[in-house]
N, C-alpha and C positions, 0 to 999 in steps of 0.2 A: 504494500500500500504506500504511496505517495506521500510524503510528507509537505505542507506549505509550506511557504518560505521563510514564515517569523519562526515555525518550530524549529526547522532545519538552521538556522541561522543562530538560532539562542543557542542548541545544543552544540554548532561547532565553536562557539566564541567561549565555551568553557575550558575549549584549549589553545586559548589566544592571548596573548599579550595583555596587559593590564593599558598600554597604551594606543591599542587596536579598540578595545573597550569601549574606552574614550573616546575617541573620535568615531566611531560613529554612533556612540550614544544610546537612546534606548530603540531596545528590536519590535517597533509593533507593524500591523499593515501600511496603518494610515504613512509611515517614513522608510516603508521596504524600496522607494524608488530612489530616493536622494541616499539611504545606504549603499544601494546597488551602484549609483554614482561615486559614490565617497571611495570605495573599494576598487574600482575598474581605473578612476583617473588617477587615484595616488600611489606611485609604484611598491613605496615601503608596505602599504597596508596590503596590497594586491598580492604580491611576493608571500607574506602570513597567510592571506585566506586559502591562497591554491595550495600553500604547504601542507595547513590542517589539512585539508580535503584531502590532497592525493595522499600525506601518508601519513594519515592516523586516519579519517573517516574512510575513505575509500581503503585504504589497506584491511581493514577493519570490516566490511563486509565482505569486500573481498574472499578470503579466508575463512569468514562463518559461512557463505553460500557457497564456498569450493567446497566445505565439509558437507554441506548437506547433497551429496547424490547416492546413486542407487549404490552405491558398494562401500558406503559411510562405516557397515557394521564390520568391515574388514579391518578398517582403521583403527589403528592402537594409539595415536596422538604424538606428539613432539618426542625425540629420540633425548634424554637425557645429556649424553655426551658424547663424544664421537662420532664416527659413519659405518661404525658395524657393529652387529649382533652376534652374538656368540649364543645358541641354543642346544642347551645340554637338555637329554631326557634320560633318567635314570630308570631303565624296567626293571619290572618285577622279578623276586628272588623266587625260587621254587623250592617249598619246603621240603623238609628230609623226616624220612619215617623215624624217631628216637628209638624205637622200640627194638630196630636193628642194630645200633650201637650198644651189644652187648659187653665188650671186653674191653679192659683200660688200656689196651694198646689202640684200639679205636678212636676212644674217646681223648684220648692224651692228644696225637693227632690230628683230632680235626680242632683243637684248645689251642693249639699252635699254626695253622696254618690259616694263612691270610686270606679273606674273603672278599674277592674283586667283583665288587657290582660291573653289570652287563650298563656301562655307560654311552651313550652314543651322541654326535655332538653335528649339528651344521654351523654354519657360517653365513651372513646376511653380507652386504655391504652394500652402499649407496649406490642407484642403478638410477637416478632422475635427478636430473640437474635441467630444471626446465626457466625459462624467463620466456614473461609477455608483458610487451608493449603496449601502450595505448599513449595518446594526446588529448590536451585540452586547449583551446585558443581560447585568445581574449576577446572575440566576437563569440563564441556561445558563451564565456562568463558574465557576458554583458545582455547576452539574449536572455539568458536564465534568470535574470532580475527583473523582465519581463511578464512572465507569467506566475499564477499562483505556486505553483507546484516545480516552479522552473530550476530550482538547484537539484532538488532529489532527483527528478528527471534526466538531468544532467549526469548525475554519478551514476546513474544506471546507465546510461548510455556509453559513461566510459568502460564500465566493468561491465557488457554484454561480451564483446570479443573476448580479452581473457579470460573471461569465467568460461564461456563454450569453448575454449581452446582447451582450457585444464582441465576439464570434463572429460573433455573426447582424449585428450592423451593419457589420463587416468583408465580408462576404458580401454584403449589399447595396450596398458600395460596389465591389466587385470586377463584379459585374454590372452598376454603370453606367458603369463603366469600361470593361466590353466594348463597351457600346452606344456608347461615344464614339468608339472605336478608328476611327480609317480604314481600312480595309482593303480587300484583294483583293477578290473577287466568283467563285465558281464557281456558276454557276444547275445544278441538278437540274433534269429536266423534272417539273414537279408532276402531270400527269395521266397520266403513266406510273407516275411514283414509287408512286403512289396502287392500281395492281395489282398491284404486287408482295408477296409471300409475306415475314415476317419476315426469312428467311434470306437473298433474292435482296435485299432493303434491306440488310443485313448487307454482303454479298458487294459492293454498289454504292458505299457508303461507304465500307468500306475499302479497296476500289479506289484511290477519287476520292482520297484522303487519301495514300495511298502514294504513289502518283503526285506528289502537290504537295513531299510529304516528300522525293522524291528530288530535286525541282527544285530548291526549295529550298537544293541545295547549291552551285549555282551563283550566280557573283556578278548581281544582277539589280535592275532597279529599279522591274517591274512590282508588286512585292508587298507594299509599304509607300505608307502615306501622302505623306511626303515624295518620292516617288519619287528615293533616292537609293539608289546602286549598293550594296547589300550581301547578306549570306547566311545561312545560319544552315544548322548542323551540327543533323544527327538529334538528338542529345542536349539539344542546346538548345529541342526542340520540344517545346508541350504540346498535349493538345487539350481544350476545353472539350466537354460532350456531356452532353444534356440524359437522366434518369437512366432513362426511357420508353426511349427509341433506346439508350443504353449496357448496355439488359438483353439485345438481343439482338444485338449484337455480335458477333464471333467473337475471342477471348483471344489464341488462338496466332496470328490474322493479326495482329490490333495490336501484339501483340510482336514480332513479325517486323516492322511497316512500320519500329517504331523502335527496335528492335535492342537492344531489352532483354529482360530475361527473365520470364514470367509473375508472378516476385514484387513487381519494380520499376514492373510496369505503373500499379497505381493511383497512383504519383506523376507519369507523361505524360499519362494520361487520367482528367480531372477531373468527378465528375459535377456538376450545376447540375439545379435542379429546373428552371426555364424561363429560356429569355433573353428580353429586354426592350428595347424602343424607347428615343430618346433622351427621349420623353416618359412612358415609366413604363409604360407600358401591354406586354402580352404580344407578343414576337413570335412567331407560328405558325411562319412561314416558313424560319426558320432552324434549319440540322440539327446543324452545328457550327462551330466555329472552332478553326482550328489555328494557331498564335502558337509566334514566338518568345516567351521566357520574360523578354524583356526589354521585350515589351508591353506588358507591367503592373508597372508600381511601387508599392512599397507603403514609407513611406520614416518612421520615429518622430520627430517635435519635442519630443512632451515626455509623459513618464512619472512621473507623481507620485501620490502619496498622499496624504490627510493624514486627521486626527482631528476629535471632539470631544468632549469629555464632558459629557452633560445628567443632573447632579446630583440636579436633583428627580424626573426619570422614571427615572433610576438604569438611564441605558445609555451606551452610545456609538455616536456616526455615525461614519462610516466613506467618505470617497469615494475612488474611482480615477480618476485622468485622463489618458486614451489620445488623446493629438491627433497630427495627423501631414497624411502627402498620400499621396492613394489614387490614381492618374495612368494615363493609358495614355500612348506612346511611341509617336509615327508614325513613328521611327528606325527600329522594329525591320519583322519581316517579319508579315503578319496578316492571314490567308484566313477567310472565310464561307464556306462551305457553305449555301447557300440552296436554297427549291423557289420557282421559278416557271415561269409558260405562257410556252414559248419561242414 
């Protein structure tokens, strides 16, 4: 929603100068025109306002509305320090019958000898190093004084292009992250699949999915890469589904396989226009993938802003920079749905 100009103007002047303030004095409608003058002709004051704007308020949405898209719940937030993750998983011990440790030459022996957990470890590091541009001229600074809603207007129009740029390259690295994942294997038969009726593909799919969904809840170690003992709860599961196959679907089965309610569904089942090979190219073959939600990481290094001002073209640059690591986890659990001739 739109913000007017006296709201938009009181809240940026809260991070303005005490002598910006002051000149131009109090923010109501009735003097948003001679403000808008006060600020466009006086370059000190002019220099302060596009500062606040491009990098604290526009930085500032920026970065809330980059967070908010469809693969948000991947997102673990700002990396503490450094540009790499180190991810230890320690599996499970397998206990030992006592009952067969009859003789203290047994038992002396195993009192001394060292007990090495079954450790296994990846490694993450920063894979996105992205900046986008935008400008502002002092002819729309001056337009935007113009109408009611003219500033907020304005900041949206600078943050359209970089926000759909870090979307769609958030999005392309989420699917080649899919493509890296290790995971399970269910084959479909491809030249049956290929007779069936949209519905009876509906009906076979979320079969096959419900099925792995309930498995799933057991501790197991066919279903990750690492092949190490672990599980994952319904709630924790998404499924990736490409948006062709997600249209004829059935709503009320897939909220039943994951035991939410028709309105929570579009945040378990994710649509993707297609997935893709570890070489970029389309894969046909695959129908879906169901992941824990810890299969993919999505992890921020560094979120910055900054300015410039070009005097003689009489505007300002403007860049964002969105760098981080986009990763899949062979820790976690992460089934294919494929077709081939069995």
């Amino acid at each position: 929603m739109a913000l007017d100009n006296v709201t938009f103007v009181k809240a940026l002047t809260t991070a303005t100068s005490q002598e910006f303030k002051d000149r131009i004095g109090s923010v109501t409608a009735g003097n948003m025109a001679k403000i808008g003058t006060i600020i466009t002709q006086y370059p000190t004051l002019k220099n302060e306002f596009v500062q606040v704007l491009t990098n604290q308020v526009s930085k500032t949405l920026f970065f809330n509305k980059a967070y908010e898209n469809p693969y948000k719940l991947f997102k673990r937030g700002q990396l503490p320090y450094g540009k790499t993750i180190e991810s230890i998983f320690v599996d499970i011990i397998k206990g030992k019958d006592r009952s067969r440790k009859t003789t203290g030459t047994d038992l002396a022996t195993e009192l001394l000898t060292r007990q090495v957990p079954n450790v296994k470890v990846e490694y993450w590091s920063e894979n996105k190093q992205l900046q986008y541009a935008t400008t502002i001229s002092d002819e729309e600074l001056k337009g935007a004084f113009r109408s009611e809603n003219g500033l907020s207007e304005l900041t949206s129009r600078i943050l359209q292009s970089p926000l759909n740029s870090a979307e769609y390259d958030e999005f392309l690295l989420v699917k080649k992250a899919l493509a890296h994942i290790k995971t399970a294997n269910v084959k479909i038969n491809k030249t049956n699949y290929a007779t069936l009726s949209n519905k009876e593909k509906a009906n076979l799919i979320t079969t096959s999915v419900k099925a792995y969904i309930k498995k799933l809840k057991f501790l197991s170690n066919n279903y990750n890469g690492q092949g190490v003992m672990t599980f994952s709860n319904p709630s924790d599961l998404v499924l990736f589904v490409p948006s062709d196959i997600s249209a004829f679907l059935d709503v009320e089965q897939l909220a039943n396989a994951f035991n939410v309610s028709k309105v929570e569904l579009p945040t378990r089942v994710l649509d993707i226009d297609y997935f893709i090979n570890t070489d970029n190219t389309e894969d046909t073959d695959a129908i879906c993938y169901l992941l824990d939600k810890d299969a993919i990481q999505i992890w921020e290094t560094l979120n910055e802003s900054e300015s410039f001002r070009n005097p003689q073209a009489k505007y300002t640059n403007i860049w964002f920079d969105k760098w981080g690591i986009v990763t899949s986890c062979n820790f976690a659990n992460a089934i294919k749905f494929y077709l081939a001739d069995k």
